[in-house]
C-alpha positions as protocol buffer text, in pm:
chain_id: "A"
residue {
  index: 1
  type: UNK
  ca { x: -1673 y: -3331 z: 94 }
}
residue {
  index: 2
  type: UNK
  ca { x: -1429 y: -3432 z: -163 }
}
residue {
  index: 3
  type: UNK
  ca { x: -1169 y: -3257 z: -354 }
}
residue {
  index: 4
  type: UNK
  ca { x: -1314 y: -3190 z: -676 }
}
residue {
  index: 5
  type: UNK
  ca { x: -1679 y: -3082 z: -461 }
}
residue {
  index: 6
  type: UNK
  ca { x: -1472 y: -2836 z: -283 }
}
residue {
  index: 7
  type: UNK
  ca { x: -1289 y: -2688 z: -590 }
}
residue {
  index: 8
  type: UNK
  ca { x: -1635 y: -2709 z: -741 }
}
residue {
  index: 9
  type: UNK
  ca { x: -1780 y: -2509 z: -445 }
}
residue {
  index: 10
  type: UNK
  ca { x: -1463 y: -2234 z: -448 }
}
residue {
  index: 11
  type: UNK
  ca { x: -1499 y: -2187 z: -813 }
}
residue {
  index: 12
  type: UNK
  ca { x: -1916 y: -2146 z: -802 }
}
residue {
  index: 13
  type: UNK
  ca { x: -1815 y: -1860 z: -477 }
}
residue {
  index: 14
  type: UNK
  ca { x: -1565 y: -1756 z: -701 }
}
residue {
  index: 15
  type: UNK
  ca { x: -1802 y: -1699 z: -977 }
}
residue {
  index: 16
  type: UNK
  ca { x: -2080 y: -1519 z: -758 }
}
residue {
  index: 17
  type: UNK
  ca { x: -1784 y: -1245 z: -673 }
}
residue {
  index: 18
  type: UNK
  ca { x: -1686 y: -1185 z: -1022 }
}
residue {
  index: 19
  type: UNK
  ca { x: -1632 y: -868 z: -1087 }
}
residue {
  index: 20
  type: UNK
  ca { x: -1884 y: -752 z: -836 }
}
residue {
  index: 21
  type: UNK
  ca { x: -1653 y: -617 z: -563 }
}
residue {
  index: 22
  type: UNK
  ca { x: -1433 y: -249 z: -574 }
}
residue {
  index: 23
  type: UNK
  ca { x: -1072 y: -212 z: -471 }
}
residue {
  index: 24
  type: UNK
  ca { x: -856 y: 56 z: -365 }
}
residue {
  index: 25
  type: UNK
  ca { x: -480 y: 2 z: -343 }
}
residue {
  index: 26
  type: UNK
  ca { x: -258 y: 153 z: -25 }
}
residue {
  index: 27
  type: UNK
  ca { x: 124 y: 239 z: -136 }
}
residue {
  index: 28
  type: UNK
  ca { x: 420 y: 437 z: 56 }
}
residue {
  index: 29
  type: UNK
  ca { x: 676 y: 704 z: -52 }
}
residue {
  index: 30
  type: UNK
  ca { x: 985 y: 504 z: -189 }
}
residue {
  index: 31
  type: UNK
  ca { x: 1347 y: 582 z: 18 }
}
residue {
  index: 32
  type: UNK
  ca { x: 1590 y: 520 z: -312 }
}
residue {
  index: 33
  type: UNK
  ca { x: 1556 y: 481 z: -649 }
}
residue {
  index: 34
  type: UNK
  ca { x: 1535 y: 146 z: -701 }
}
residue {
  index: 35
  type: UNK
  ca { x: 1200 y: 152 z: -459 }
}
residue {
  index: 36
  type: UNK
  ca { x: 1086 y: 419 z: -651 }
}
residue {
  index: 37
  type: UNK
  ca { x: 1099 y: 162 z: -976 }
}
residue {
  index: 38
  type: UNK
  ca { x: 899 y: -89 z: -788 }
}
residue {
  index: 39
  type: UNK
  ca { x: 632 y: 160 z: -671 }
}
residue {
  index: 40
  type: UNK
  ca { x: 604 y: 302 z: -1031 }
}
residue {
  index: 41
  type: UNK
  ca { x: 576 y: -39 z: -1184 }
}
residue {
  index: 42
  type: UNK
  ca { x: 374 y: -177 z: -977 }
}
residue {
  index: 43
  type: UNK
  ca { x: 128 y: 140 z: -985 }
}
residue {
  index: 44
  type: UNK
  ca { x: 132 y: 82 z: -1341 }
}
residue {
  index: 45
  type: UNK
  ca { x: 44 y: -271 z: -1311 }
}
residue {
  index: 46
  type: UNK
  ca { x: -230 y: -183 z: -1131 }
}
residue {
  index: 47
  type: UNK
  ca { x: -379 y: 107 z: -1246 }
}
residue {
  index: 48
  type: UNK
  ca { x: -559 y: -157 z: -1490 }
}
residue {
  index: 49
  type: UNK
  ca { x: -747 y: -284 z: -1307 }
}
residue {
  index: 50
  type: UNK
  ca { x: -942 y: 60 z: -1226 }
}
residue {
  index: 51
  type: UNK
  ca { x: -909 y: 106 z: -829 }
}
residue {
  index: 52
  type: UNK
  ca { x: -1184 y: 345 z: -656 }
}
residue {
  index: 53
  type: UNK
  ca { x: -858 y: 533 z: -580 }
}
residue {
  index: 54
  type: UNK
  ca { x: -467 y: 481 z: -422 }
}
residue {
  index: 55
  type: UNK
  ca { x: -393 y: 594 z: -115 }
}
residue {
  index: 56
  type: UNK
  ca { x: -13 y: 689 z: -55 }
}
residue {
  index: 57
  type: UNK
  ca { x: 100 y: 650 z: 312 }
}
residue {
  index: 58
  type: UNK
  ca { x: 341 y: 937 z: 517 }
}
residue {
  index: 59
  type: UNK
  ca { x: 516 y: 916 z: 832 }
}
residue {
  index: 60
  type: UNK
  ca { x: 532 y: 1251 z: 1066 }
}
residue {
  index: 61
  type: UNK
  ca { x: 774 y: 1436 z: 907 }
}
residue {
  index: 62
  type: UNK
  ca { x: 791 y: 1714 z: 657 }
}
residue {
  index: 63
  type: UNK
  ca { x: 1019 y: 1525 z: 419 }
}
residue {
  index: 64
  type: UNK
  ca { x: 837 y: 1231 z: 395 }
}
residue {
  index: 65
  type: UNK
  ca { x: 525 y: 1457 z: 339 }
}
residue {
  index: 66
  type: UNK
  ca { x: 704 y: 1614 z: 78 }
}
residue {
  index: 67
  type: UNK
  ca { x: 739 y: 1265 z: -92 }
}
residue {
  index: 68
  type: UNK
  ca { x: 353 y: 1191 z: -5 }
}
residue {
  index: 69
  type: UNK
  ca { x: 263 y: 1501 z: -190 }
}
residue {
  index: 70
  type: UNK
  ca { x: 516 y: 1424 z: -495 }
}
residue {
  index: 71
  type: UNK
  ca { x: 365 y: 1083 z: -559 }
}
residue {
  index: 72
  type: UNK
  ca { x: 28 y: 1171 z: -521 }
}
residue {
  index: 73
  type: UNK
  ca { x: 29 y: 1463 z: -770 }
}
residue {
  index: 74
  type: UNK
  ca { x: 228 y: 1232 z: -1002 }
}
residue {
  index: 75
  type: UNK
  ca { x: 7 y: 965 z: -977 }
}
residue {
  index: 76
  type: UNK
  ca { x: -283 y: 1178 z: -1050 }
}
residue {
  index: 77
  type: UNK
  ca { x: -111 y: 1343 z: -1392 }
}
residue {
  index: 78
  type: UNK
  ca { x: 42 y: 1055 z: -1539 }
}
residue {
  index: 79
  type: UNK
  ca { x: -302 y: 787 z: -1474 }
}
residue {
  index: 80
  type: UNK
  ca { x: -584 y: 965 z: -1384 }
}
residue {
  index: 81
  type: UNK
  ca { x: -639 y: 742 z: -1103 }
}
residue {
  index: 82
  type: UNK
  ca { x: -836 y: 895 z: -786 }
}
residue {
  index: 83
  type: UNK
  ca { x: -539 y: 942 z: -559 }
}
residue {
  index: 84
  type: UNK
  ca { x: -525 y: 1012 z: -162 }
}
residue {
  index: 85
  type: UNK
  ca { x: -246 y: 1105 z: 18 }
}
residue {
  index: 86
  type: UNK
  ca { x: -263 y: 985 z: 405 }
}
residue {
  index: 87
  type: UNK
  ca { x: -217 y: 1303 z: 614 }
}
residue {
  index: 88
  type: UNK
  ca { x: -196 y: 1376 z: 990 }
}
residue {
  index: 89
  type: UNK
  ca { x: -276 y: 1588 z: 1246 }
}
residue {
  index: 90
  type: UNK
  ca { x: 45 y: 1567 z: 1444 }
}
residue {
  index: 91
  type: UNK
  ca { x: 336 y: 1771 z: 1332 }
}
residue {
  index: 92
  type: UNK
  ca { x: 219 y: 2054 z: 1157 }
}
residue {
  index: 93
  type: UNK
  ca { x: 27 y: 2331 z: 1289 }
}
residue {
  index: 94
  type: UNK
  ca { x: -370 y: 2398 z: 1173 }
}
residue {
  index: 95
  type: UNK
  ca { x: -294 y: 2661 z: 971 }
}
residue {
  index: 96
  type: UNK
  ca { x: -9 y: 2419 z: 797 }
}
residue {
  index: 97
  type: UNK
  ca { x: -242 y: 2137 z: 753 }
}
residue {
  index: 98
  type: UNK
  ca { x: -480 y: 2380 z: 607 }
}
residue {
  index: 99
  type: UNK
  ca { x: -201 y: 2523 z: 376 }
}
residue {
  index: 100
  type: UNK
  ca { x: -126 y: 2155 z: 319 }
}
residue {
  index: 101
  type: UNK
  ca { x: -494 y: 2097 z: 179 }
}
residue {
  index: 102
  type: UNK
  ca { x: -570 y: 2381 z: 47 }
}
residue {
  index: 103
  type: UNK
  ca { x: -250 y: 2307 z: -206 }
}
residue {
  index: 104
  type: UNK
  ca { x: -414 y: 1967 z: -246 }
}
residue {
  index: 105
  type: UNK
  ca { x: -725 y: 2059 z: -356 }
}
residue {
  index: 106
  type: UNK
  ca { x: -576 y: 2324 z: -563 }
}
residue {
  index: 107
  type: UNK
  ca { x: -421 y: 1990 z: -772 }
}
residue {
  index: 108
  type: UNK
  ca { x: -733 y: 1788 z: -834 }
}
residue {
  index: 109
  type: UNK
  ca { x: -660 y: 1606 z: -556 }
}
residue {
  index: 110
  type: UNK
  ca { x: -1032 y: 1549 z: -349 }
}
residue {
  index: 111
  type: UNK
  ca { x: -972 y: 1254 z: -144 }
}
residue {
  index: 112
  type: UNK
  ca { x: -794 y: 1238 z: 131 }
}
residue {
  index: 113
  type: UNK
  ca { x: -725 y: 994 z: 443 }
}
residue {
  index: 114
  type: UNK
  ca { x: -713 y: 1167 z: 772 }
}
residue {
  index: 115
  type: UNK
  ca { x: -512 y: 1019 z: 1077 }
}
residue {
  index: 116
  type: UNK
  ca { x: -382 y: 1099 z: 1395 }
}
residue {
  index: 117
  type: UNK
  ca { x: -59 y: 998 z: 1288 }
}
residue {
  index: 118
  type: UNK
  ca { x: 195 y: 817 z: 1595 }
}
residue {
  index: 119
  type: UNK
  ca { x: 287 y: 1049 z: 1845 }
}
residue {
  index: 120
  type: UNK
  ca { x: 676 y: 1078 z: 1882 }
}
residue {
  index: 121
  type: UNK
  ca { x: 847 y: 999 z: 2223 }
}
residue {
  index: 122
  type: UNK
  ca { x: 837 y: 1318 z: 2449 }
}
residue {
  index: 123
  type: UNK
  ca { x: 534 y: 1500 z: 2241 }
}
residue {
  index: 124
  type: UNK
  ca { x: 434 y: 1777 z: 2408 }
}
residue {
  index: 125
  type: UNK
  ca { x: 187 y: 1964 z: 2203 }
}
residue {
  index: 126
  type: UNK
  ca { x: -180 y: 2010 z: 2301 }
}
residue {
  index: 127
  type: UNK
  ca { x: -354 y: 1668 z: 2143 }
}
residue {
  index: 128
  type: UNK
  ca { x: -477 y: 1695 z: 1781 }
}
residue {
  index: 129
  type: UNK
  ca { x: -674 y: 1387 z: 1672 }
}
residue {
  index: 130
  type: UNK
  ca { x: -827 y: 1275 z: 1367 }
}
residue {
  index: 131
  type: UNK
  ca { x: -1200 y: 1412 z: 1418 }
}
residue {
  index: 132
  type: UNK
  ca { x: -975 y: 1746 z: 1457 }
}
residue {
  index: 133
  type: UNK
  ca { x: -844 y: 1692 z: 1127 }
}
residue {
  index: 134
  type: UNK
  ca { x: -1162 y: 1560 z: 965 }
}
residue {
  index: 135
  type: UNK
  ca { x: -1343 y: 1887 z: 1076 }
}
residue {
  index: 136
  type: UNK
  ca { x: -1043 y: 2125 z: 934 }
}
residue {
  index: 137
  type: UNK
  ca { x: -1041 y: 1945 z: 660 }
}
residue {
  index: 138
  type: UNK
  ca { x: -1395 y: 1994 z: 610 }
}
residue {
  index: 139
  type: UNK
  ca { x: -1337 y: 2385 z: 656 }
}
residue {
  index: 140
  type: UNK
  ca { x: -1091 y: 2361 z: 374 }
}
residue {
  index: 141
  type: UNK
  ca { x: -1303 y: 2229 z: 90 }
}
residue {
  index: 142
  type: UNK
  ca { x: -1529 y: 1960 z: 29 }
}
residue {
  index: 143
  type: UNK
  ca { x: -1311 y: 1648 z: 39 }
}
residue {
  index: 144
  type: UNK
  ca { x: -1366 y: 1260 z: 36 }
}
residue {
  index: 145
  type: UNK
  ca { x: -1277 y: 1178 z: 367 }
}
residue {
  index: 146
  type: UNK
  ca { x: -1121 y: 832 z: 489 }
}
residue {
  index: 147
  type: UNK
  ca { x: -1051 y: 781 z: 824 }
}
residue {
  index: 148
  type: UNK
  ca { x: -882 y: 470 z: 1018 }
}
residue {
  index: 149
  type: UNK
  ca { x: -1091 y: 188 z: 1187 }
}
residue {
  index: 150
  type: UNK
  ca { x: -943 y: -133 z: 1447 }
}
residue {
  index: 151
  type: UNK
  ca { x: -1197 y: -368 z: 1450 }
}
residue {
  index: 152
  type: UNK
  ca { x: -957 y: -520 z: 1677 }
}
residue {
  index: 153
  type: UNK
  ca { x: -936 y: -218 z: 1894 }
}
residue {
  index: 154
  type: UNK
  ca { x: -652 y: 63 z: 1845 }
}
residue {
  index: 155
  type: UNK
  ca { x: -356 y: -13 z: 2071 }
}
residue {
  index: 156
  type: UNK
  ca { x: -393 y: 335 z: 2260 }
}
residue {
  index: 157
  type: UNK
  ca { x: -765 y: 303 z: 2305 }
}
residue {
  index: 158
  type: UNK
  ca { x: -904 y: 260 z: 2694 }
}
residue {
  index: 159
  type: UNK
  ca { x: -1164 y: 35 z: 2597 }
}
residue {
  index: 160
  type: UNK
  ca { x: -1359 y: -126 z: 2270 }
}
residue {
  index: 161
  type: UNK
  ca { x: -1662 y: 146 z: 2361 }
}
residue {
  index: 162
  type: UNK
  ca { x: -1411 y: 430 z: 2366 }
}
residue {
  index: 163
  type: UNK
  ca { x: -1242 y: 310 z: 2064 }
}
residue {
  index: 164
  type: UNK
  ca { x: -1590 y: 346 z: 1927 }
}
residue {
  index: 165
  type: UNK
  ca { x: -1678 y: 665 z: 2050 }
}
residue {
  index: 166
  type: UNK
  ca { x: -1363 y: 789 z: 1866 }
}
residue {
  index: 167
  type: UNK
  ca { x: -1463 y: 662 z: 1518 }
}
residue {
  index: 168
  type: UNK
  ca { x: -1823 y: 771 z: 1559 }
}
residue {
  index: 169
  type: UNK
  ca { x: -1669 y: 1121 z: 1656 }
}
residue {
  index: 170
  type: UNK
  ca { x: -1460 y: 1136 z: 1328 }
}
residue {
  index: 171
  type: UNK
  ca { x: -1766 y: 1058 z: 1138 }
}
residue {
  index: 172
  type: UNK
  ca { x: -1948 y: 1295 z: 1308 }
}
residue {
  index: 173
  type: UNK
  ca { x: -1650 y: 1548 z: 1200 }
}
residue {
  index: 174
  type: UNK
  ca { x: -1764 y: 1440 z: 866 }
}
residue {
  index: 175
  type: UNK
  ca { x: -1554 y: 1183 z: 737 }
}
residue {
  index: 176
  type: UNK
  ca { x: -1748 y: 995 z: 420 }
}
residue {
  index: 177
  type: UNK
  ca { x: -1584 y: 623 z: 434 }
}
residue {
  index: 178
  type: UNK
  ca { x: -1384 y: 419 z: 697 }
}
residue {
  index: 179
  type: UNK
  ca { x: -1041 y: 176 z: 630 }
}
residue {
  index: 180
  type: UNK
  ca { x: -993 y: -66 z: 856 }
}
residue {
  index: 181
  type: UNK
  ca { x: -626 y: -193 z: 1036 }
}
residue {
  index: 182
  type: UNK
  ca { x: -555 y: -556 z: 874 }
}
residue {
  index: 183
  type: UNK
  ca { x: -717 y: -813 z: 1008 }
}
residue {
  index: 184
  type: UNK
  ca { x: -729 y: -1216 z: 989 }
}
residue {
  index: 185
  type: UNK
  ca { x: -1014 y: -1281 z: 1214 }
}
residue {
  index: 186
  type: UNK
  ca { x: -1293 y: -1207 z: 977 }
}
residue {
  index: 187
  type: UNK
  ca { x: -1597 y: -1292 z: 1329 }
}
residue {
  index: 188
  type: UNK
  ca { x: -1412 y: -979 z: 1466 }
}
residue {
  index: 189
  type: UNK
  ca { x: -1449 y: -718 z: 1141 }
}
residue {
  index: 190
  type: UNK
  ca { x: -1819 y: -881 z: 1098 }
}
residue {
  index: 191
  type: UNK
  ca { x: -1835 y: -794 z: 1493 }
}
residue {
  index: 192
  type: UNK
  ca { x: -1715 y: -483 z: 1506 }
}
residue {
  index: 193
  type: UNK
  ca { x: -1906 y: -359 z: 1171 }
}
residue {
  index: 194
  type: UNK
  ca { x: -2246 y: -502 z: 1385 }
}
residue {
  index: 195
  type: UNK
  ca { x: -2114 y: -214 z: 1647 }
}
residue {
  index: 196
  type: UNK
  ca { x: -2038 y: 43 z: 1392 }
}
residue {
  index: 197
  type: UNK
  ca { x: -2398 y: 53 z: 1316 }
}
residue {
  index: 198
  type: UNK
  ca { x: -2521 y: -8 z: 1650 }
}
residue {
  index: 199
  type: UNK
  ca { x: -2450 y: 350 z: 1739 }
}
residue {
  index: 200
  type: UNK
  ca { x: -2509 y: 504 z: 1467 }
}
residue {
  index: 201
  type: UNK
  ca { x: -2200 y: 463 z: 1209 }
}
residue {
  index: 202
  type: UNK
  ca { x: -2353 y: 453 z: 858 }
}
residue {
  index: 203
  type: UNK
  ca { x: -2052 y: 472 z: 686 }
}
residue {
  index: 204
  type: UNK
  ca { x: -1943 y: 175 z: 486 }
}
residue {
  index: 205
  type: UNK
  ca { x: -1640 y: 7 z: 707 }
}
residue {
  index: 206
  type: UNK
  ca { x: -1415 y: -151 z: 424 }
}
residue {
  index: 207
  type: UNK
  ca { x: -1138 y: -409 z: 537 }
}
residue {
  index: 208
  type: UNK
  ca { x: -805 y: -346 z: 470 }
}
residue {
  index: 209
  type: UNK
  ca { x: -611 y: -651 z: 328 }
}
residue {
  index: 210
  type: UNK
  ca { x: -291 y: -732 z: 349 }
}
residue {
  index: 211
  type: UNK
  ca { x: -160 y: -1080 z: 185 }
}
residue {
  index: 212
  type: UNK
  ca { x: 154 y: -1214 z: 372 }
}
residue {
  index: 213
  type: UNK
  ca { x: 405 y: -1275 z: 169 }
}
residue {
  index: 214
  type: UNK
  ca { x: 684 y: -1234 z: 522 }
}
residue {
  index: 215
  type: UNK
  ca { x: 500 y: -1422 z: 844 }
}
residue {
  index: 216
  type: UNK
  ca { x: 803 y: -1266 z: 1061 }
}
residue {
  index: 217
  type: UNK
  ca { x: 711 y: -935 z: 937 }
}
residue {
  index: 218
  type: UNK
  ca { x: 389 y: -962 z: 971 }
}
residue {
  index: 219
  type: UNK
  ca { x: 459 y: -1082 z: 1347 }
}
residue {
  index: 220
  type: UNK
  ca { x: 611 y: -786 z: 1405 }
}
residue {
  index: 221
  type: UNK
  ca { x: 365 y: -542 z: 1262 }
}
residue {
  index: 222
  type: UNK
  ca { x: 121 y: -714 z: 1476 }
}
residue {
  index: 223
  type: UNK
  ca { x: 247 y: -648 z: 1777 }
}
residue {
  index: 224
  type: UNK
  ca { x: 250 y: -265 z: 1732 }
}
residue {
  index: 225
  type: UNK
  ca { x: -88 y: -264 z: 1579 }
}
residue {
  index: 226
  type: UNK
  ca { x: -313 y: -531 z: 1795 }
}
residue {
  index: 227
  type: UNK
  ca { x: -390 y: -762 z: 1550 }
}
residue {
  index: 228
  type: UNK
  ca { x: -444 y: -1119 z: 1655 }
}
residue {
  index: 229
  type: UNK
  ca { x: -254 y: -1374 z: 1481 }
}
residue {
  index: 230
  type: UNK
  ca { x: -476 y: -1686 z: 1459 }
}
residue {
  index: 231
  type: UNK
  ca { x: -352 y: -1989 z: 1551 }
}
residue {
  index: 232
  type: UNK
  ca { x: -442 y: -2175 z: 1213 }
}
residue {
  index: 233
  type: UNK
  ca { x: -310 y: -1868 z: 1012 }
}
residue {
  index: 234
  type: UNK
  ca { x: 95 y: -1924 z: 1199 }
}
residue {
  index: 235
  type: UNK
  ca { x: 55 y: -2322 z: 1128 }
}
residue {
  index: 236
  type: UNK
  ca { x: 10 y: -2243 z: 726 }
}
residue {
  index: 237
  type: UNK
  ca { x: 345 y: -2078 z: 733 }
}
residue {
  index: 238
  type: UNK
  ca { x: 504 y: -2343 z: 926 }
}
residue {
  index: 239
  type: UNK
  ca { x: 809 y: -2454 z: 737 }
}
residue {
  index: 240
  type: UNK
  ca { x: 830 y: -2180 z: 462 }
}
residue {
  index: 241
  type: UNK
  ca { x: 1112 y: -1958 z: 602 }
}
residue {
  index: 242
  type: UNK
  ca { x: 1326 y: -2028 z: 300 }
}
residue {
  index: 243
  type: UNK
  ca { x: 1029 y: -2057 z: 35 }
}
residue {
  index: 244
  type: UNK
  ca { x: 894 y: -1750 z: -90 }
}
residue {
  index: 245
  type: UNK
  ca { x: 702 y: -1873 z: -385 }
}
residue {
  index: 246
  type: UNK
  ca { x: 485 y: -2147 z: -137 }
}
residue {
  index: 247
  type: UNK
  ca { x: 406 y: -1829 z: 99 }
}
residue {
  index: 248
  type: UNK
  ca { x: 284 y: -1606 z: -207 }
}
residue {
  index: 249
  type: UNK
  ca { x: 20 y: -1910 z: -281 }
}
residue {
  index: 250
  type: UNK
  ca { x: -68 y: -1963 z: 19 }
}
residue {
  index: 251
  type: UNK
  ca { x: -96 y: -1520 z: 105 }
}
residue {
  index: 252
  type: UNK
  ca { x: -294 y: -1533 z: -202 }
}
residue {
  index: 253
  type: UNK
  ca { x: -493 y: -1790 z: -103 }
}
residue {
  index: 254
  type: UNK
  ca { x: -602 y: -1637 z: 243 }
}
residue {
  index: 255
  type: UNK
  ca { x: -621 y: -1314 z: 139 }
}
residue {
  index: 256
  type: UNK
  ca { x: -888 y: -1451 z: -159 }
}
residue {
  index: 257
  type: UNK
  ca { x: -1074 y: -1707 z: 89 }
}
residue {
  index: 258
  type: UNK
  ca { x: -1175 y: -1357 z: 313 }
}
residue {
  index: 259
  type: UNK
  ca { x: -1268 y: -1150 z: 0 }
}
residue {
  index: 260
  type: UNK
  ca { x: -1516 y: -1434 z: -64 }
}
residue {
  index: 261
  type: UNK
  ca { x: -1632 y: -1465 z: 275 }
}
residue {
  index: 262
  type: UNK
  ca { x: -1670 y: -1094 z: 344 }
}
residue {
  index: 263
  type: UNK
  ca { x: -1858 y: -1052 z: 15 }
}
residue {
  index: 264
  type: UNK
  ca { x: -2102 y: -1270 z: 138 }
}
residue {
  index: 265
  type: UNK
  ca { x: -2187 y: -1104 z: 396 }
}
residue {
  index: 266
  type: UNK
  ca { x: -2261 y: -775 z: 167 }
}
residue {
  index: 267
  type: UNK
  ca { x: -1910 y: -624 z: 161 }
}
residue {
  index: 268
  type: UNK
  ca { x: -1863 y: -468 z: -169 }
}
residue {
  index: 269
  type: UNK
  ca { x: -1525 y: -285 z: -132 }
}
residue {
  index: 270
  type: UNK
  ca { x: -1191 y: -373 z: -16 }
}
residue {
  index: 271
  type: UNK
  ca { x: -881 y: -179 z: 74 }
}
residue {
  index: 272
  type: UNK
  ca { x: -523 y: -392 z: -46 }
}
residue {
  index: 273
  type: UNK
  ca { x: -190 y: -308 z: 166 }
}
residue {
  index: 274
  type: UNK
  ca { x: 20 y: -402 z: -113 }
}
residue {
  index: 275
  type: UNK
  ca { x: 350 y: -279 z: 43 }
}
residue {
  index: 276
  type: UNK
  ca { x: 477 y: -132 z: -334 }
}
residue {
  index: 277
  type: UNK
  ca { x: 423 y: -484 z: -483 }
}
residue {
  index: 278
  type: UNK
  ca { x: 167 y: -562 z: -775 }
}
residue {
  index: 279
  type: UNK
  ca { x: 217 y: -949 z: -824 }
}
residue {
  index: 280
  type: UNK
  ca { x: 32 y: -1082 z: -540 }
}
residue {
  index: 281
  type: UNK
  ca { x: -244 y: -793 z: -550 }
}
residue {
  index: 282
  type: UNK
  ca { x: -299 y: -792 z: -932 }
}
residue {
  index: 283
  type: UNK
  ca { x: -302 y: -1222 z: -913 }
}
residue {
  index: 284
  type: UNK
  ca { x: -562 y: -1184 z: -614 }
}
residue {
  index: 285
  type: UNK
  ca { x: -816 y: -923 z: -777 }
}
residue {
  index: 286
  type: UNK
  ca { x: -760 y: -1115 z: -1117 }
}
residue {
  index: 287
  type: UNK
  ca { x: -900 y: -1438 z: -962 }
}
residue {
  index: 288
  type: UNK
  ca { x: -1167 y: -1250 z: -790 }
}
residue {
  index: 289
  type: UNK
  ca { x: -1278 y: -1121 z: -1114 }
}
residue {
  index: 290
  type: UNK
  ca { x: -1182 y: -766 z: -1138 }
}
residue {
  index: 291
  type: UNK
  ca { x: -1069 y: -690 z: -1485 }
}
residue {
  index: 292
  type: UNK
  ca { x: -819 y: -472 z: -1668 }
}
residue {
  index: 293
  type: UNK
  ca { x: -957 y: -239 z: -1833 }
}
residue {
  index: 294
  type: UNK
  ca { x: -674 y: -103 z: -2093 }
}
């Protein structure tokens, strides 16, 4: 095929996207005040472009809750913007999670992403997992529900089947969507979403994206989470150590090749790990065809 076929062929794949896909936006808590400009800004940026909601990310502790909870109540007063804070199941007691959510819906806030959350070295408390959560939740009020998915299998899990079982039990719980881990190898999403429904999980699976902007990085979040690095994904950052604008086109560029892939095979929404940056997320969803909508 020649050049201008193939840029002929992107842009006519291009145009059967346009516009037609949602997007939701993951952030975390800043640590200082000048990541607290960059999450604000680049919330702003965003918030344009309408997202189905933001989810705001928290690590197991009751200070970086208490940032969770800050931003998400902010984010909710100052754009309107559907806004979930991540919570888990493993440092607080039920009756402080229920506290916790209670409080939440209390200040508009109705969606929520339920996890496990990383058990600490030497935890010793009597398991709570996320179907645990999902059901208290549940007891709580009548919340939108996220839970996690690894189409690549979670790094704890005994097997693919019981990793399976798991998400089918949160569901069950009554969790209404599910976000997956990152991913590059869009056979095993399609895969895995063929044995989501296979036993019985109807909920839409949306993939979470993350562009690449730092290949070391992402090498090491990889390793902790499972996710394969294909081979033909480490050769396009060959070389680019030193060149940060080359890796944002070509993170852009992957990231925007699997939206159009996936949304030919029926996926409608997608979930964007933008780490507290806007550039490469707005650029991506731009090109795709999502609008701002001032």
């Amino acid at each position: 095929m020649s050049y201008a076929k193939e840029i002929d062929t992107l842009n006519q794949h291009l145009t059967d996207i346009n516009g037609k896909i949602n997007v939701s936006f993951e952030f975390f808590p800043p640590k200082n005040e000048k990541m607290e400009n960059i999450l604000w800004d680049s919330i702003h940026r965003l918030k344009v472009l309408k997202p189905k909601f933001v989810s705001v990310t928290y690590g197991a502790n009751s200070g970086e809750r208490d940032r969770t909870h800050s931003v998400v109540k902010r984010i909710k007063q100052e754009t309107g913007l559907e806004a979930a804070p991540h919570l888990t199941g493993i440092d607080a007691t039920p009756d402080e999670l229920k506290r916790i959510a209670q409080d939440y819906w209390d200040n508009g806030i109705r969606r929520i992403v339920a996890l496990r959350g990383d058990e600490p070295k030497g935890y010793d408390k009597k398991p709570f997992y996320a179907s645990d959560l999902v059901a208290l939740l549940r007891s709580v009020a009548d919340f939108d529900i996220s839970v996690a998915a690894y189409p690549e299998v979670h790094p704890e899990a005994k097997s693919a089947q019981a990793d399976l079982i798991n998400l089918k039990r949160k569901i069950d719980a009554g969790a209404n969507h599910v976000i997956t881990q990152f991913f590059f190898d869009i056979d095993s999403y399609l895969r895995f979403r063929d044995r989501c429904a296979s036993i019985g999980i109807d909920a839409e699976i949306v993939p979470g994206i993350l562009p690449v902007t730092n290949f070391k990085q992402l090498q090491k979040m990889a390793a902790i989470t499972n996710v394969k690095i294909p081979s033909w994904l480490a050769k396009m950052y060959e070389g680019l150590d030193d060149d940060q604008t080359t890796r944002n086109l070509v993170a852009a560029s992957v990231a925007m090749d699997m939206v159009r892939v996936l949304s030919r095979e029926g996926v409608k929404d997608f979930h964007f790990y933008t780490l507290n940056r806007s550039e490469l997320t707005y650029a991506i969803c731009h090109t795709l065809g999502v609008r701002p909508t001032l």
